[in-house]
N, C-alpha and C positions, 0 to 999 in steps of 0.2 A: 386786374388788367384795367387798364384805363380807358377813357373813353375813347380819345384820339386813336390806340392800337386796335380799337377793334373795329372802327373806321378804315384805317390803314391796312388791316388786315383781309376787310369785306374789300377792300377795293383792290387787291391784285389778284391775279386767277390764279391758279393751280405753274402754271410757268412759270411765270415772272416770279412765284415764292420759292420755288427749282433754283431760279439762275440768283438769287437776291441769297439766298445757302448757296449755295458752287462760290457766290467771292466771298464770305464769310466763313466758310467751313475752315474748323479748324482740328488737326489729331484727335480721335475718341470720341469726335460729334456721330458720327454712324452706331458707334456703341451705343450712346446715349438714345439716339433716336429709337431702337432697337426695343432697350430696354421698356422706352414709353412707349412704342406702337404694338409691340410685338411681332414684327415679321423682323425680320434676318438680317443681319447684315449686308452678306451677298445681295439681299433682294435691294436692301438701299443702296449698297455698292450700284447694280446695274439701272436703278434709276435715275443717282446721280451722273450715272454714264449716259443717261439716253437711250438704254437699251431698251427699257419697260416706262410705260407711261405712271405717272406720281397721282396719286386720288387725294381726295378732299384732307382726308385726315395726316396723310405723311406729311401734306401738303403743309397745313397747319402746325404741325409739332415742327417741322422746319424752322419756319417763319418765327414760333413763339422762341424757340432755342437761339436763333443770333439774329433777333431783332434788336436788341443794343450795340451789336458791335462793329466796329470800323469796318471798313473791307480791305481783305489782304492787300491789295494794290496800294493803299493808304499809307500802311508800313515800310514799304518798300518807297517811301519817296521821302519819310523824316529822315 
């Protein structure tokens, strides 16, 4: 990991790395997250929802998981 991402990284909270995955999430990223954090699907399903609050560490595997990628709304305008 580079210097810049882990700058980048340290400086958004716990939300802002929620809503920066919600327009990046793309099919099988909940699986994925899953498999690296170990809670459940469901449980990333109802974070992603807003229903349960995101802690430090989903928080991060989020972020590192589509910190390269456009955000969907991006696609939708080429």
């Amino acid at each position: 990991m580079s210097y810049q991402t882990k700058v980048r990284a340290n400086y958004l909270n716990r939300t802002a790395k929620l809503a920066f995955f919600t327009h990046r999430q793309k099919q099988g990223d909940l699986t994925r997250l899953s498999e690296e954090t170990g809670y459940s699907v469901s449980h990333l399903s109802n974070i992603t929802a807003f229903r349960r609050r995101v802690n430090n560490e989903i928080a991060n595997a989020m972020y590192m998981l589509t910190r390269r990628r456009v955000k969907n709304s991006e696609y939708a305008q080429a």
